[in-house]
Residue frames as a rotation matrix with the C-alpha (Angstrom) as fourth column:
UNK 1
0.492 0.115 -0.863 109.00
-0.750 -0.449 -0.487 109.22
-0.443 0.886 -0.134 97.38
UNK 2
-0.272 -0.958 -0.091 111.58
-0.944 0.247 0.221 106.37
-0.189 0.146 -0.971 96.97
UNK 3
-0.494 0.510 0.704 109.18
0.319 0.860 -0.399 103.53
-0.809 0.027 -0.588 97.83
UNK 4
0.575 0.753 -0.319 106.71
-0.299 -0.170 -0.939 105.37
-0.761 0.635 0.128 95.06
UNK 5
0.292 -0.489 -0.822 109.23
-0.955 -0.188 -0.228 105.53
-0.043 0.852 -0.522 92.46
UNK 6
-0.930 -0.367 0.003 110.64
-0.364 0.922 0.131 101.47
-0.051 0.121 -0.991 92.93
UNK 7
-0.147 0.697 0.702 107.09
0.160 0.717 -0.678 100.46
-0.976 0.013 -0.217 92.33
UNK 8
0.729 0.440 -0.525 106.57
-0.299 -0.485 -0.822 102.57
-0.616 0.756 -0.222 89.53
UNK 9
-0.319 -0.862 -0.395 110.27
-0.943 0.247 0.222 100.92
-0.094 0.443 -0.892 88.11
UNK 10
-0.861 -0.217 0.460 108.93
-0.095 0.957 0.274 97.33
-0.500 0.193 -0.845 88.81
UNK 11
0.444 0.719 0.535 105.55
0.449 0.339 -0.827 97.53
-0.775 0.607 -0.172 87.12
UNK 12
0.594 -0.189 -0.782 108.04
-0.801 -0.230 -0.553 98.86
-0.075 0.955 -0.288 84.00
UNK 13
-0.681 -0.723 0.114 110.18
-0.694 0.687 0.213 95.84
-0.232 0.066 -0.970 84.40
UNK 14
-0.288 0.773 0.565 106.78
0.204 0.627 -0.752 93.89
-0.936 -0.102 -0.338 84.63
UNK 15
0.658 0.733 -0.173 105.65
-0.208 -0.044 -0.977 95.46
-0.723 0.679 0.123 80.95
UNK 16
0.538 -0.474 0.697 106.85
0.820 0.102 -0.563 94.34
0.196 0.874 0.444 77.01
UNK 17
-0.589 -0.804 0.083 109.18
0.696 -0.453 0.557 96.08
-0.410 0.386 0.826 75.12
UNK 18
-0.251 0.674 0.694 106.16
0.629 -0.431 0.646 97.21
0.735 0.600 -0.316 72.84
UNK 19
0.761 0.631 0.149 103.89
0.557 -0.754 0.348 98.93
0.332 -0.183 -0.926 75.94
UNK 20
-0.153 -0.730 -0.666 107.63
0.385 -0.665 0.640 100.76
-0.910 -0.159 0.383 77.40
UNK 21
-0.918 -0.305 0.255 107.84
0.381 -0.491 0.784 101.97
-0.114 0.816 0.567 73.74
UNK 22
-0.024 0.739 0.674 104.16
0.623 -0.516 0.588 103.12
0.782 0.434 -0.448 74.09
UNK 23
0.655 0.261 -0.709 104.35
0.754 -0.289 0.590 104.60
-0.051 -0.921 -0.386 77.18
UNK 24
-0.164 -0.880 -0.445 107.51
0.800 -0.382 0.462 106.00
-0.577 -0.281 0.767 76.15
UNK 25
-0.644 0.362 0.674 105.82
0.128 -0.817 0.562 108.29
0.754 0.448 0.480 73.35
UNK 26
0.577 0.788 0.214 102.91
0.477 -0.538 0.695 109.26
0.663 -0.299 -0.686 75.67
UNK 27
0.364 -0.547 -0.754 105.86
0.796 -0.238 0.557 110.31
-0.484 -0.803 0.348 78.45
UNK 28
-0.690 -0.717 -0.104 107.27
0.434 -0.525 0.732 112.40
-0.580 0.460 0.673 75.23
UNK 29
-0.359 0.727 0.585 104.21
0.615 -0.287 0.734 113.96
0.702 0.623 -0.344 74.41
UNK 30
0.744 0.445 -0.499 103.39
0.659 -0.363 0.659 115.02
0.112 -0.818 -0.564 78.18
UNK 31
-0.212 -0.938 -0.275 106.83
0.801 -0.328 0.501 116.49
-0.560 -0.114 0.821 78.33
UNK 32
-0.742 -0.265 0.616 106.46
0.566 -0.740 0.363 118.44
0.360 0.618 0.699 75.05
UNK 33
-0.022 0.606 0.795 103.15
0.502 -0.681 0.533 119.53
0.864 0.411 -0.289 75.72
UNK 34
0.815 0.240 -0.528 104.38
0.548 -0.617 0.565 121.15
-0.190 -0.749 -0.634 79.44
UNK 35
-0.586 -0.778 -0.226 107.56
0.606 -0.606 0.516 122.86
-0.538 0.165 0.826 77.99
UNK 36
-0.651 0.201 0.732 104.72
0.572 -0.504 0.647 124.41
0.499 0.840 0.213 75.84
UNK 37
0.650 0.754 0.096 102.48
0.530 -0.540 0.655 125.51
0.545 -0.374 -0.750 78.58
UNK 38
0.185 -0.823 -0.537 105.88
0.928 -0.034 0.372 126.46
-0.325 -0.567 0.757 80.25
UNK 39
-0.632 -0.600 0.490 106.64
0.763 -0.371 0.529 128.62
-0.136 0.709 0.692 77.33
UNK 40
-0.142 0.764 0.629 103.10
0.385 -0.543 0.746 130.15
0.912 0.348 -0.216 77.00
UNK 41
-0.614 0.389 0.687 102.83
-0.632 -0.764 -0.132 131.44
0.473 -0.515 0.715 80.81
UNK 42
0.118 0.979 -0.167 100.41
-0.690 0.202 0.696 128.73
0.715 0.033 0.699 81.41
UNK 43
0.254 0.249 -0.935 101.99
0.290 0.902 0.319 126.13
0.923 -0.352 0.156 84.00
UNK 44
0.342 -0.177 0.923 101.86
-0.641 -0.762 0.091 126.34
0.687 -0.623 -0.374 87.07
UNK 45
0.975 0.062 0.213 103.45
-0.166 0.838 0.519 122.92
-0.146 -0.542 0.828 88.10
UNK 46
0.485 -0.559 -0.673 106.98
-0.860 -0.165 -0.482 123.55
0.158 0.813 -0.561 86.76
UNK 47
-0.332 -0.621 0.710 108.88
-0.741 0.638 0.211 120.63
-0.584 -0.457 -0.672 89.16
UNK 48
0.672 0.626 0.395 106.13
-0.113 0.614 -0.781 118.19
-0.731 0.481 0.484 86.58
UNK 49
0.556 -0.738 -0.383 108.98
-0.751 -0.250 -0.611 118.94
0.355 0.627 -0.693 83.73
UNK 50
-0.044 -0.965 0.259 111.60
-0.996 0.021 -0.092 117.31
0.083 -0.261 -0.962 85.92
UNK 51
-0.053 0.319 0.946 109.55
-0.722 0.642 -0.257 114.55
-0.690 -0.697 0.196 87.05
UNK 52
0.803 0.596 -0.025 108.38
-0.125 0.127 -0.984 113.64
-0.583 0.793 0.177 83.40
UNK 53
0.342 -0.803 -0.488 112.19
-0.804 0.018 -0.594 113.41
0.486 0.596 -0.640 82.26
UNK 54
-0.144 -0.771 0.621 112.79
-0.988 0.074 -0.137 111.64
0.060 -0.633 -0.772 84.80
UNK 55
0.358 0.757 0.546 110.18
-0.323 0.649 -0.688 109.14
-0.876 0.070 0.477 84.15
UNK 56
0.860 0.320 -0.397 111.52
-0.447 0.099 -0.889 108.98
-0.246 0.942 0.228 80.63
UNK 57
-0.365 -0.927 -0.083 115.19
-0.710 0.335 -0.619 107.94
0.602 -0.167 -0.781 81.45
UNK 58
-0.464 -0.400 0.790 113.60
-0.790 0.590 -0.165 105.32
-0.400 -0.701 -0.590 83.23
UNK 59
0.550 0.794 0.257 111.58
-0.383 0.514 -0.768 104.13
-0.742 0.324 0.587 80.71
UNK 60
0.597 -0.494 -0.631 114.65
-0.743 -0.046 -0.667 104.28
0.301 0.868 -0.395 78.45
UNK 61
-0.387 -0.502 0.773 116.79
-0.868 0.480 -0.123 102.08
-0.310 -0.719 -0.622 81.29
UNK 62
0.074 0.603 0.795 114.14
-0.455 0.729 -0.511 99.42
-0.887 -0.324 0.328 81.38
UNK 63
0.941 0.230 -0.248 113.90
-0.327 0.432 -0.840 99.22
-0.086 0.872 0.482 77.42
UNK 64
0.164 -0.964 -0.211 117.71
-0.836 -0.022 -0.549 98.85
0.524 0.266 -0.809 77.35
UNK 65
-0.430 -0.177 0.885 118.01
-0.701 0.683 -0.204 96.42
-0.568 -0.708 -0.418 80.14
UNK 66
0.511 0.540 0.669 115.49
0.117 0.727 -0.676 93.82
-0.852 0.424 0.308 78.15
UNK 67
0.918 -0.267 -0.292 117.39
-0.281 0.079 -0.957 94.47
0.278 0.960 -0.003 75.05
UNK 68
-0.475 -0.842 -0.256 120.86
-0.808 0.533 -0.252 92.94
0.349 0.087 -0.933 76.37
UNK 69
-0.252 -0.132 0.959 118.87
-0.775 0.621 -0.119 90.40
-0.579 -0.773 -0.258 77.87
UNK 70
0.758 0.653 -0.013 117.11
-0.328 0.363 -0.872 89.26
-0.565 0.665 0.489 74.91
């Protein structure tokens, strides 16, 4: 899971500021819309929640890192 997750970190080091800041709304759309199937009875992945925050704190990291570097 560890080796998955450091690739997924360098191809975000590898994109702009701009596609992290798109990616980051589509990560915050996926999020809202499983807290809503969450809410309705309707998922049946719940651990996808955690994963999907987690994904977003790292998209937030990355954008932060390139902004002191800049």
């Amino acid at each position: 899971m560890t080796v998955k997750m450091n690739k997924y970190v360098e191809e975000l080091k590898g994109k702009s500021v701009a596609e992290l800041n798109v990616e980051l709304v589509a990560a915050k759309k996926e999020l809202f819309n499983l807290r809503f199937q969450n809410a309705t009875n309707q998922l049946d992945n719940t651990s996808r929640i955690k994963e999907v925050r987690k994904n977003i704190a790292r998209i937030q990291t990355v954008i932060t890192e390139k902004a002191k570097l800049a």
